[in-house]
C-alpha positions, 0 to 999 in steps of 0.5 A, spaced: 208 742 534 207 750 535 211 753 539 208 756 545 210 763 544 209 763 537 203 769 537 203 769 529 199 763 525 203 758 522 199 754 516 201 747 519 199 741 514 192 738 514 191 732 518 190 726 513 182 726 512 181 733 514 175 735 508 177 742 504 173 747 503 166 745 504 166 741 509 170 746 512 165 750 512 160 745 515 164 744 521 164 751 522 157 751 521 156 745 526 161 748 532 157 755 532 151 750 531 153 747 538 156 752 541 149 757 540 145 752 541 148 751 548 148 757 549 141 760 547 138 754 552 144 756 557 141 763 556 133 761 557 135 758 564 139 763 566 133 769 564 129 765 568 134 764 573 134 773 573 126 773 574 125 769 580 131 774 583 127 780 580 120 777 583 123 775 590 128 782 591 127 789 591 130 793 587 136 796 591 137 788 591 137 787 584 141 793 583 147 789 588 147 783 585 149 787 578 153 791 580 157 785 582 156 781 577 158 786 572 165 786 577 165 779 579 166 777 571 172 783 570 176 780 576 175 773 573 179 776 567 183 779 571 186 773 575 185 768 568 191 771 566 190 771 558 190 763 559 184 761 557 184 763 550 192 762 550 189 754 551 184 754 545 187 757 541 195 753 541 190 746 543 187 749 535 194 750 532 198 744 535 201 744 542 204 739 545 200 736 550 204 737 556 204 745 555 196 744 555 196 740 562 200 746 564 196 751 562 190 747 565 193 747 573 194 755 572 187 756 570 186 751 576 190 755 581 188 763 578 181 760 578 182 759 586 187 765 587 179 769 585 176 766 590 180 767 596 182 774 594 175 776 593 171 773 598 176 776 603 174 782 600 168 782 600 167 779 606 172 786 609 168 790 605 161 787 608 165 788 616 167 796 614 160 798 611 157 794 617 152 791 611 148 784 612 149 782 605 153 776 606 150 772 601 156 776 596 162 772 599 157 766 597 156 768 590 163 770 589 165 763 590 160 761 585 163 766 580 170 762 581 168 756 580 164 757 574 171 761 571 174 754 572 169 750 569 169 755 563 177 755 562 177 748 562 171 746 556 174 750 551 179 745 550 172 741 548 171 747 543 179 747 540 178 739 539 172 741 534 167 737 540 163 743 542 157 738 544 161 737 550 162 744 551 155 745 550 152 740 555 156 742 560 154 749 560 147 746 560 148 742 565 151 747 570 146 753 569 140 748 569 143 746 576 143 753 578 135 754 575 133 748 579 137 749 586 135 757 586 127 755 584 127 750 590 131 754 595 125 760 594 120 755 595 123 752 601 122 759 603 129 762 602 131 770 602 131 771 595 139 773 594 141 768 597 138 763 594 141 765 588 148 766 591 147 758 594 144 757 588 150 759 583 155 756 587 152 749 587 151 749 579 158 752 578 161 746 583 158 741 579 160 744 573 167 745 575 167 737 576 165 735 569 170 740 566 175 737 571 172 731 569 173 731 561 179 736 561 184 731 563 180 726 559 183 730 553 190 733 555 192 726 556 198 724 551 206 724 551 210 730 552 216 732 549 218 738 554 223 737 557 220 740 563 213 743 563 213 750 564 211 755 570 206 759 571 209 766 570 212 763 563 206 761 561 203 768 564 208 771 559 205 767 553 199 769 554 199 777 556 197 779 549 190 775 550 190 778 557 191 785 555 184 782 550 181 780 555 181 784 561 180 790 555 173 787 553 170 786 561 173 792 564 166 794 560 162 789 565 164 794 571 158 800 568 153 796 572 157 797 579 158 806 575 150 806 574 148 805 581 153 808 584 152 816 581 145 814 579 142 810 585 138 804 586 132 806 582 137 807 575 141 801 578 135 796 578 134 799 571 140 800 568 143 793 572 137 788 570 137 791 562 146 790 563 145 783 565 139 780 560 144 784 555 149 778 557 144 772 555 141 776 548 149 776 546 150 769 546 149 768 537 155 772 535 160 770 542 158 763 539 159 764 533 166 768 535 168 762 538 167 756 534 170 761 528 178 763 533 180 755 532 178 756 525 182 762 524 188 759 528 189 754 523 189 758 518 182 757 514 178 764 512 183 769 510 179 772 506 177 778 508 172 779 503 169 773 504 169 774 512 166 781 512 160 778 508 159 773 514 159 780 519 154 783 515 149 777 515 151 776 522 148 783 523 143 784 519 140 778 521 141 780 529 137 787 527 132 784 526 131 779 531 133 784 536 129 790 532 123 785 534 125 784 541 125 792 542 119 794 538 115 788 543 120 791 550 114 794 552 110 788 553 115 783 555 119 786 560 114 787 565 110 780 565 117 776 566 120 782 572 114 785 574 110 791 573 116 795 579 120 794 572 117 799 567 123 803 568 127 798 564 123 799 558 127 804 554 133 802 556 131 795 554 130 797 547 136 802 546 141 797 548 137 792 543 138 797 537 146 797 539 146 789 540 147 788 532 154 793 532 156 789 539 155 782 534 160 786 529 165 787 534 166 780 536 166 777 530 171 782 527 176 781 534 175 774 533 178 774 526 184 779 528 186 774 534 186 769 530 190 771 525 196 773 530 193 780 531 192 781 539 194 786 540 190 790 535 184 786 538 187 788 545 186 796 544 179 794 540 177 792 547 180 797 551 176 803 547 170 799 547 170 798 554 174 805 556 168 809 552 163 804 554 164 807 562 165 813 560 159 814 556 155 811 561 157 815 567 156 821 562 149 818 560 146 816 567 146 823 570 143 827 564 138 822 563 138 817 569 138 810 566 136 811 559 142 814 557 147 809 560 144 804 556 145 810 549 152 810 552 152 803 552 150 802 545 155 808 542 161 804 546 158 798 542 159 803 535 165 806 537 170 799 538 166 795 532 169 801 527 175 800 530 175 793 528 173 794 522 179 798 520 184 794 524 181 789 519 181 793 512 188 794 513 191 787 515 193 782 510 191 776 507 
């Protein structure tokens, strides 16, 4: 069993049957497989999602619900407390059970210490500045909802069953799709058809997570009592300080809008949250890569860095496409209001190959023990992303912010890489 404070990796024996070396690599292969694949039609339904929102609000809207999204995915890593990567990572190496159904109920009661903190809140906010926009304290139920189901699942990916994982996910944002299309169909206000309508795909998935977690968890402990909260907040601080390090950057939106306004907003917002969605090929792979690692499987540093450079050579060209066509696509899916987000469309997408590195590099250094070295590759990417981004909007509206975005990008994939050239073998 691995001891629930133990940061460093250990080289626990091989379960009897665990294939070596190449079908080591083929499970890999298969867990980045389910996991990307999962998450690129995860992705295309949440796009479409974002279309419809574009076409049936105005841009000061669009500028909004960035804005909170960018601030509702940092508050889901600040009450997570560092849990959810503590349980894939320990699940991977071993833990007893009883400390994994520990770790669940903490990220069931973070998960509804969010909600009720944050839609108070927002619902104050909307009092004080006298705003009508109440659709935000629906949407903020969502994004509890959906913190939940997520937490739970990545013990599906730590089991080597990241199908299970990935079906969920599909089946949540695919709820959401269908609950929003019919919502403005019926004739519903836009934004809150999209508040409504991720607040039900969330839901539905929270329930199937709850539903295969405890599935999962279920065996014989042999703690002698199960551990508090606070005791399993402690084990987790250095994967918190990662965590939050990573999504204080989600906050550049809520920046744009705010010493940009809503026209750079909208621009900037809409080119932040299609962002999300085009990074899921290199978070996959970081993903299906940490119980790897966890278990002490890719410690050659030669070896791994030849997976980051295909990984980025093979995103610049995708993503190269993406952002020599951006003048023809960008308009057709959010209508011709949007041309302002063209060019910060193809500039973050020219930066997205470095934002790939950075994940998989962070991936590495977590797995191998060293969050702290994550941790502060995370707080300098975000940090810089903020500050590069605010520098950016007002000397060139909204395509600056998305240089500033993409130099952030530069700057944390640098430092990882050096945190990765020193460390040992």
């Amino acid at each position: 069993m691995t001891s629930p404070d133990r940061i460093e990796p250990g080289a626990p024996p091989e379960p009897a049957g665990e294939p070596r070396k190449y079908g080591r690599a083929m499970h890999l292969v298969r867990q980045f497989g389910w996991i990307g694949g999962g998450r690129i039609a995860a992705a295309a339904v949440q796009a479409a999602v974002l279309v419809i929102a574009a076409r049936t609000t105005d841009e000061p809207t669009i500028a909004l619900i960035a804005a909170a999204a960018g601030l509702l995915v940092f508050a889901q890593a600040v009450a997570d407390l560092g849990i959810s990567t503590l349980v894939l990572r320990e699940r991977a190496a071993g833990a007893d059970p009883g400390f994994i159904r520990a770790c669940l109920r903490g990220i069931d009661v973070t998960s509804s210490a969010l909600g009720v903190a944050v839609a108070i809140a927002a619902a104050a906010w909307i009092l004080v500045a006298g705003a009508h926009q109440w659709w935000l304290v629906v949407l903020v139920l969502g994004a509890a909802a959906e913190k939940n189901a997520e937490g739970r699942m990545g013990l599906a990916v730590a089991d080597g069953e990241a199908h299970a994982s990935a079906r969920v996910l599909v089946i949540r944002r695919v709820a959401i799709l269908v609950a929003v299309a019919l919502l403005v169909l019926v004739g519903m206000d836009g934004a809150w058809a999209y508040a409504l309508g991720t607040l039900a795909g969330n839901m539905l998935g929270a329930a199937l997570a709850r539903r295969d977690s405890v599935r999962r968890a279920a065996g014989e402990t042999t703690l002698e009592a199960a551990p508090r909260l606070p005791e399993i907040a402690r084990h987790a601080r250095p994967y918190y300080a990662n965590s939050v390090s990573t999504q204080f950057r989600n906050l550049d939106a809520l920046i744009v809008t705010t010493l940009g306004g809503p026209v750079p907003g909208a621009a900037y917002g809409l080119t932040s949250r299609l962002m999300t969605p085009l990074r899921i090929l290199p978070t996959s792979l970081a993903q299906a890569l940490l119980p790897s690692v966890a278990k002490g499987n890719h410690r050659s540093t030669r070896r791994f860095l030849s997976l980051v450079g295909l990984v980025v050579v093979g995103s610049a060209v995708v993503f190269g496409i993406g952002a020599a066509t951006a003048a023809l696509w960008v308009p057709w899916l959010f209508g011709q209001q949007y041309t302002t987000a063209v060019v910060p469309v193809q500039i973050a997408l020219l930066g997205l190959p470095l934002a790939a590195a950075a994940s998989l590099l962070a991936a590495a250094l977590q797995g191998r023990g060293h969050p702290r070295a994550t941790a502060w590759g995370a707080l300098i990417g975000s940090t810089s992303c903020l500050v590069f981004v605010a520098i950016g909007v007002l000397a060139w509206e909204a395509p600056g912010a998305s240089a500033g975005l993409t130099l952030s990008f530069a700057l944390q994939a640098a430092f990882l890489l050096a945190a990765t050239l020193r460390t040992k073998e």
